[in-house]
N, C-alpha and C positions, 0 to 999 in steps of 0.2 A: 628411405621409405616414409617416415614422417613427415620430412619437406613435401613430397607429394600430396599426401594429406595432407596438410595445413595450405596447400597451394590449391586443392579441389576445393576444399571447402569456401576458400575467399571466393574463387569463379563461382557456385552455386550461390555464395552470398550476394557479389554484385548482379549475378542472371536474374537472382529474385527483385530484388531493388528495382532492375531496370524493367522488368515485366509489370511490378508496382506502379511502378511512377510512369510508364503506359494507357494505364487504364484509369490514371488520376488520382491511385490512392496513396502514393508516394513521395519519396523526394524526386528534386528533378533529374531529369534523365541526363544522361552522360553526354547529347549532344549540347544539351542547357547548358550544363556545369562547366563544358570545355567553352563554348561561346561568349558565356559570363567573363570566365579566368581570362579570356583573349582578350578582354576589353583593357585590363588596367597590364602596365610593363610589369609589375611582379607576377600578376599571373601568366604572365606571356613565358617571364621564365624558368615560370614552376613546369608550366608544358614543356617547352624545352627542356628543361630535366628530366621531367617524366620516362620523354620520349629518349632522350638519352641513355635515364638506367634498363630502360627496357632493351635498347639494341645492343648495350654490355654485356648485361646478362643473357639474354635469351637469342639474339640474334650471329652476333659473334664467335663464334665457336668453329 
C-alpha cells in the first residue's frame, strides 16, 4: 500500500511540473528534457535505461 502511495505522489508531482512548465512557469517539459538527453550518446543511454527499467518493471509481468 505505501509503494502505491509514494508512486501517486511522484505522477501528481511530475503532472504538476508538466502543466508548469506548459504555461511557462516551469522547468522544461518532458518533450524538452527527452530531446536535449537525445542529443549527446550518454543521454541517449540514460533513455534507453529509462525505457528499459520501465518495461521490467511495469510491463513484463
Amino acid at each position: 500500500m505505501t509503494g502505491a502511495v509514494g508512486f501517486a505522489v511522484l505522477l501528481v508531482t511530475a503532472l504538476a511540473l508538466e502543466a508548469a512548465a506548459r504555461r511557462g512557469a516551469g522547468p522544461a517539459t518532458v518533450r524538452e528534457a527527452v530531446g536535449a538527453a537525445m542529443r549527446t550518446t550518454p543521454g541517449r543511454v540514460a533513455v534507453l535505461l529509462a525505457w528499459v527499467w520501465l518495461g521490467v518493471h511495469f510491463l513484463a509481468r
